[in-house]
TORDREN-465746 format. One line per field, with one value per atom (N, C-alpha, C): residue number from 1; x, y, z; atom name; residue in one letter. Coordinates in steps of 0.1 Angstrom, whole numbers. Example, Ala and Ser with C-alpha at 12.3 -4.5 7.8 and 13.67 -1.06 7.14 Angstrom:
2
i <- [1  1  1  2  2  2]
x <- [132  123  132  128  137  129]
y <- [-57  -45  -33  -22  -11  0]
z <- [78  78  78  71  71  79]
at <- [N  CA  C  N  CA  C]
aa <- [A  A  A  S  S  S]
% end
This chain:
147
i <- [1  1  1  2  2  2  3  3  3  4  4  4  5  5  5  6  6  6  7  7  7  8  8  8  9  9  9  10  10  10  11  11  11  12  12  12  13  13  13  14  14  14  15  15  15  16  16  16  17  17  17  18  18  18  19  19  19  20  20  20  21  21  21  22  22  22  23  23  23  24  24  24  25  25  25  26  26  26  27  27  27  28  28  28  29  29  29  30  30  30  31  31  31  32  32  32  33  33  33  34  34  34  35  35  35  36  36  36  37  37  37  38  38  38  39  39  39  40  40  40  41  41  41  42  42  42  43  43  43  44  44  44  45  45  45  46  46  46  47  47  47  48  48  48  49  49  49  50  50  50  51  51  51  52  52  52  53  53  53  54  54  54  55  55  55  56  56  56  57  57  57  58  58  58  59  59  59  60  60  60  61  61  61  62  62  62  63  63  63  64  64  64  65  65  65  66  66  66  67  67  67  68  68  68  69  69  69  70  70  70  71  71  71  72  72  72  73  73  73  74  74  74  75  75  75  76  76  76  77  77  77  78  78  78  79  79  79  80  80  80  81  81  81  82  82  82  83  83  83  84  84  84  85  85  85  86  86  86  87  87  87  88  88  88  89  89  89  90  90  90  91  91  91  92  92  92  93  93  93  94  94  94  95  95  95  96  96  96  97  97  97  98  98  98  99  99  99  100  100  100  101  101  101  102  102  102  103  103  103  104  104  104  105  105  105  106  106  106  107  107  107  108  108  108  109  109  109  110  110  110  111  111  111  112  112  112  113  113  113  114  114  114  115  115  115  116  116  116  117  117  117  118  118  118  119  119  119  120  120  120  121  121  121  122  122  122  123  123  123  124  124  124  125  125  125  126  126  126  127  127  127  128  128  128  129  129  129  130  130  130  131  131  131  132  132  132  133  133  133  134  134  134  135  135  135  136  136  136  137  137  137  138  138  138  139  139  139  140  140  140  141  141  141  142  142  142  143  143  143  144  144  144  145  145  145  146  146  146  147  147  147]
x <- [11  25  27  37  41  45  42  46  60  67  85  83  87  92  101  94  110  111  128  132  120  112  98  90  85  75  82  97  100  100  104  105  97  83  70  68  68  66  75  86  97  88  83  82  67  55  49  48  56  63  70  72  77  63  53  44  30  25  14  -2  1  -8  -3  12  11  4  3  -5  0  -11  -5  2  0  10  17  26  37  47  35  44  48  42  37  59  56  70  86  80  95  98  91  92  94  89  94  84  69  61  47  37  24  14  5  -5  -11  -15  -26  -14  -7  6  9  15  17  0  -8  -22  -23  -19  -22  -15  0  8  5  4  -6  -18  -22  -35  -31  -20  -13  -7  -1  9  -3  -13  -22  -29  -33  -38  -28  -16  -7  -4  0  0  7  13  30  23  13  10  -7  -3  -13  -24  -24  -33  -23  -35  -26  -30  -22  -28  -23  -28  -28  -15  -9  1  -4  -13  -20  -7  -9  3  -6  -4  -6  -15  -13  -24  -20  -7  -3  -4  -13  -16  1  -1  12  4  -5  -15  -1  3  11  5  13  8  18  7  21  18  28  29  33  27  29  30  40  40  36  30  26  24  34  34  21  21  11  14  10  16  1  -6  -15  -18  -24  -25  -24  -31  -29  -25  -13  -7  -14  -16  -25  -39  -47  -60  -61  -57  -60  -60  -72  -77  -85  -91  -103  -97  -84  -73  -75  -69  -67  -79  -90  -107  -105  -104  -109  -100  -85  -75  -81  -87  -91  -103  -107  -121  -118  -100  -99  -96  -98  -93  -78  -75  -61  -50  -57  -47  -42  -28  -26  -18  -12  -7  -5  -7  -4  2  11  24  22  21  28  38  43  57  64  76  80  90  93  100  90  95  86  71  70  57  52  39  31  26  24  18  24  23  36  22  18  3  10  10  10  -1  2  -11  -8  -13  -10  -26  -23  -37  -28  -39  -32  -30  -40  -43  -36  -24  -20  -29  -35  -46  -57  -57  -69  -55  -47  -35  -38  -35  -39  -53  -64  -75  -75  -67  -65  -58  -43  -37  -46  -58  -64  -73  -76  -89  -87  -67  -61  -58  -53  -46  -60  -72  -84  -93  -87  -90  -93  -101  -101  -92  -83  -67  -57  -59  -45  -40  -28  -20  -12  -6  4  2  8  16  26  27  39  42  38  39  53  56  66  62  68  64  76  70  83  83  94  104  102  104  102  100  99  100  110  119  128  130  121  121  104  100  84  82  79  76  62]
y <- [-200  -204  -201  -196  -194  -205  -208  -218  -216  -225  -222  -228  -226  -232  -240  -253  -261  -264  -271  -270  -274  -286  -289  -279  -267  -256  -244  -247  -241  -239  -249  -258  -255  -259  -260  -240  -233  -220  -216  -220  -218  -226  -238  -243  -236  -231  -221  -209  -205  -187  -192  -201  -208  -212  -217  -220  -227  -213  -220  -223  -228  -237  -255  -255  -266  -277  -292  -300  -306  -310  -315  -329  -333  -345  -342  -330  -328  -320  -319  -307  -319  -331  -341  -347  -348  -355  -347  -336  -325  -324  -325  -321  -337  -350  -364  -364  -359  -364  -366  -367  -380  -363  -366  -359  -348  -357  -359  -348  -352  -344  -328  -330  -314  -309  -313  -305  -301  -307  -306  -296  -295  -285  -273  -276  -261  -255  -261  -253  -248  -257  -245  -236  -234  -222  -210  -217  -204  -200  -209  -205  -200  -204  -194  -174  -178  -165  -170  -177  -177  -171  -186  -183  -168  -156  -147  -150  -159  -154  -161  -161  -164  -152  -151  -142  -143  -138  -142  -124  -127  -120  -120  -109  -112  -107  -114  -111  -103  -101  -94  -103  -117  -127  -123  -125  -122  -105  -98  -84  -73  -65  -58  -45  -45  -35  -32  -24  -20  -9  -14  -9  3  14  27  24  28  24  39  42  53  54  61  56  72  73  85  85  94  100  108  103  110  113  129  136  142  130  140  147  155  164  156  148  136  130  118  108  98  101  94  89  100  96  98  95  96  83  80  63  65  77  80  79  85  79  72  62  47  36  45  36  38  54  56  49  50  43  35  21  7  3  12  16  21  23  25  13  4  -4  -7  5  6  11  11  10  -7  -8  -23  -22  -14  -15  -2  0  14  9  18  11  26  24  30  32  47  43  57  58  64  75  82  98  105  113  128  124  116  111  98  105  90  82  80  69  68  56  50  40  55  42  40  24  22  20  26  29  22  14  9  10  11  15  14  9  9  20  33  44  55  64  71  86  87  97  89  82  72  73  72  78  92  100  111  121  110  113  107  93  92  101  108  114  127  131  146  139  126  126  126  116  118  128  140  155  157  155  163  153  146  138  144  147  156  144  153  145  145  149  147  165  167  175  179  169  171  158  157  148  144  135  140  118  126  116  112  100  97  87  84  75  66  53  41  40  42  40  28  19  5  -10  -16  -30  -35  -39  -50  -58  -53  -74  -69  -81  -81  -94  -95  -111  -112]
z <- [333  329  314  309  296  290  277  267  266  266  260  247  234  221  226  216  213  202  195  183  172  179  165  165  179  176  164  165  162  147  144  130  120  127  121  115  129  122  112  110  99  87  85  75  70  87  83  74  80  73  58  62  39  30  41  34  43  47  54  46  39  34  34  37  39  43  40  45  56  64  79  78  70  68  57  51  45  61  67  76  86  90  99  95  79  72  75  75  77  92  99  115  122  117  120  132  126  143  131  143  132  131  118  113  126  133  145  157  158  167  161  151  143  145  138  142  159  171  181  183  178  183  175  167  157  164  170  175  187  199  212  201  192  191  190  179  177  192  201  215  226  218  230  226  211  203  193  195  189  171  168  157  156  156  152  141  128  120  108  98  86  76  65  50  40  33  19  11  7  -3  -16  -19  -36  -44  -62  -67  -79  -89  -102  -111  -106  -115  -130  -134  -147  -154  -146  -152  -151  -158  -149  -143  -140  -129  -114  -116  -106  -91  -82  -70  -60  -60  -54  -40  -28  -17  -13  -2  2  17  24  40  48  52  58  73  75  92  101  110  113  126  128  143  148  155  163  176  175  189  203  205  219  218  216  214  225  238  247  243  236  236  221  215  197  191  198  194  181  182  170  155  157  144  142  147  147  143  147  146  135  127  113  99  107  93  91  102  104  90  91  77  66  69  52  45  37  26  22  20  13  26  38  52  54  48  49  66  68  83  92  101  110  124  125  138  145  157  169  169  170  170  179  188  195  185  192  185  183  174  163  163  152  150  157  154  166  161  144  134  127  122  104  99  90  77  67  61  49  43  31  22  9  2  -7  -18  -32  -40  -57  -63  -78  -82  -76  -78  -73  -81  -69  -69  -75  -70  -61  -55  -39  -28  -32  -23  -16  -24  -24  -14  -17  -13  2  3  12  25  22  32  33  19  20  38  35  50  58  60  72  81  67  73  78  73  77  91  99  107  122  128  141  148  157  161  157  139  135  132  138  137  126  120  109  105  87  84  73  73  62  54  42  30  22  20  10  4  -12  -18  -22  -21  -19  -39  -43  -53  -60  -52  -54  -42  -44  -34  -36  -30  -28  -20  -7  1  2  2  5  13  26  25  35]
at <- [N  CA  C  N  CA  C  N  CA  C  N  CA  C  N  CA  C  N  CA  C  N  CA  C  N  CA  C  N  CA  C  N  CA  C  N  CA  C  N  CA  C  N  CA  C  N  CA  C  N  CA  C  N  CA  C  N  CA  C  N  CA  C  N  CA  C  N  CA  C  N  CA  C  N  CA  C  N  CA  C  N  CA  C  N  CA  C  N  CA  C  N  CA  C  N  CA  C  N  CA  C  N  CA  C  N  CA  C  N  CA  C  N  CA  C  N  CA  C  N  CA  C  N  CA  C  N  CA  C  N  CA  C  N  CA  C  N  CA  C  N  CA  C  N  CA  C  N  CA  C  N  CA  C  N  CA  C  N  CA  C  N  CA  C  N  CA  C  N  CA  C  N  CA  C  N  CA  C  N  CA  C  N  CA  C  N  CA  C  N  CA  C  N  CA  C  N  CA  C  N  CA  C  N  CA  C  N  CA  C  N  CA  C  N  CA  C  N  CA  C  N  CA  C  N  CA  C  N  CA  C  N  CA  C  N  CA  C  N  CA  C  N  CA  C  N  CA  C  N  CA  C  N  CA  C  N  CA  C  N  CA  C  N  CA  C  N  CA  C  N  CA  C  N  CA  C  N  CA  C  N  CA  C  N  CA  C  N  CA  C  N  CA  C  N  CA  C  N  CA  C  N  CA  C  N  CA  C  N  CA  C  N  CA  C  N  CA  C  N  CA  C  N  CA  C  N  CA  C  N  CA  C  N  CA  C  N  CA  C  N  CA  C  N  CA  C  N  CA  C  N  CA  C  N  CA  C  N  CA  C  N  CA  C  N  CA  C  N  CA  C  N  CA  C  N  CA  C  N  CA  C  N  CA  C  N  CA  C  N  CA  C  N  CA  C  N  CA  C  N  CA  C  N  CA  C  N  CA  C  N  CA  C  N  CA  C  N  CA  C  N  CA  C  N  CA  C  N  CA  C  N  CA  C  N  CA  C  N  CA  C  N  CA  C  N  CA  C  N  CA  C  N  CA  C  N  CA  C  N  CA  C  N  CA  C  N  CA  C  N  CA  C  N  CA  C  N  CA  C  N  CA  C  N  CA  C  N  CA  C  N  CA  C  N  CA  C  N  CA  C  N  CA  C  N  CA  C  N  CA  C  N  CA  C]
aa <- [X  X  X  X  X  X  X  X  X  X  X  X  X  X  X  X  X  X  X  X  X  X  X  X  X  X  X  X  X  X  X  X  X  X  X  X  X  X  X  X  X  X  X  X  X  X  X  X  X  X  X  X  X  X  X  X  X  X  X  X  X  X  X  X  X  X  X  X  X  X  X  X  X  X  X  X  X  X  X  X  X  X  X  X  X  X  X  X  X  X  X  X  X  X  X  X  X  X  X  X  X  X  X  X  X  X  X  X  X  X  X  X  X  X  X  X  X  X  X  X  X  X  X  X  X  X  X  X  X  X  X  X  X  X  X  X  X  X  X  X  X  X  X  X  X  X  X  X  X  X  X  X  X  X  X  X  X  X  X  X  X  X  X  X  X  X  X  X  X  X  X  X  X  X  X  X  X  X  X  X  X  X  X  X  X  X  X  X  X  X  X  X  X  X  X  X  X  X  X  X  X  X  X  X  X  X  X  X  X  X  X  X  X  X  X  X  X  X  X  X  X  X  X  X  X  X  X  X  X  X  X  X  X  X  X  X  X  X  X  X  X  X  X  X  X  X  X  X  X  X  X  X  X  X  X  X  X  X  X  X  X  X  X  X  X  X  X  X  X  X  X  X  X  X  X  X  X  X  X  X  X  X  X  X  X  X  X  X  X  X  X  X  X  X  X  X  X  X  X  X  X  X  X  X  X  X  X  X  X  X  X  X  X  X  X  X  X  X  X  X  X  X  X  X  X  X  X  X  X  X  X  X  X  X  X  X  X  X  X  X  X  X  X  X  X  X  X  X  X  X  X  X  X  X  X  X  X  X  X  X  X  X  X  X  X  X  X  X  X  X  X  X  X  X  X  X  X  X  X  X  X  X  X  X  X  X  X  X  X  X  X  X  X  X  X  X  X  X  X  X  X  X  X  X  X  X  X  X  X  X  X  X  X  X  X  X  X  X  X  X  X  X  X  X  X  X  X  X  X  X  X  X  X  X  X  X  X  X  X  X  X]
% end
């Protein structure tokens, strides 16, 4: 049987997504249920799915060390069986996300690196990846929503 959300499961992931490090009894105060309760229901969301995982958003730690973002398409030869892509992005470091995605191309990596020459070296291993067919790089300009 599937879990339904209700307004407190719901609540909670909102006050998650604002701030999951909150404490279980700050979170226990906002939602109007006991310590012991919010922890119980936090642990179904995570066993149902609702809640995937938590992470960390690193910031600059005062430096102004800036970060190029690069999103590169990836068109390979079997779109069915071109798992071996997908194993190898996995091992790269500076692969923060890779989507499946329908139309033209069959990959969307983001690449992110202080370095835009490890950029670089990166899309050289991709293009050179047995499976990969084509691809095609652009570089993001700036950030303006990040969350």
């Amino acid at each position: 049987m599937k879990y339904l959300l209700d307004r407190t499961d719901e609540q909670i992931l909102v006050e998650l997504k604002a701030n999951a490090r909150i404490s279980h009894a700050e979170l226990s105060a906002k939602v109007n249920l006991s310590r012991n309760a919010v922890r119980v229901r936090i642990e179904r969301l995570e066993r149902e799915g609702f809640i995937k995982g938590y992470t960390i958003v690193t910031g600059d730690g005062g430096s102004s060390q800036h970060v190029t973002t690069a999103l590169i398409f990836v068109y390979r030869h079997d779109r069915m069986r071109g798992g071996d892509v997908i194993q190898a992005l996995r091992k790269i470091p500076e692969v923060v996300a890779c989507d499946v995605m329908t139309g033209d191309f069959d990959l969307l990596v983001r690449v992110e690196s202080p370095e835009a020459d490890r950029i670089r070296q990166i899309w050289q291993q991709i293009a050179e990846m047995p499976g990969v067919r084509d691809t095609l790089t652009a570089f993001a300009l700036s950030s303006v929503i990040r969350k």
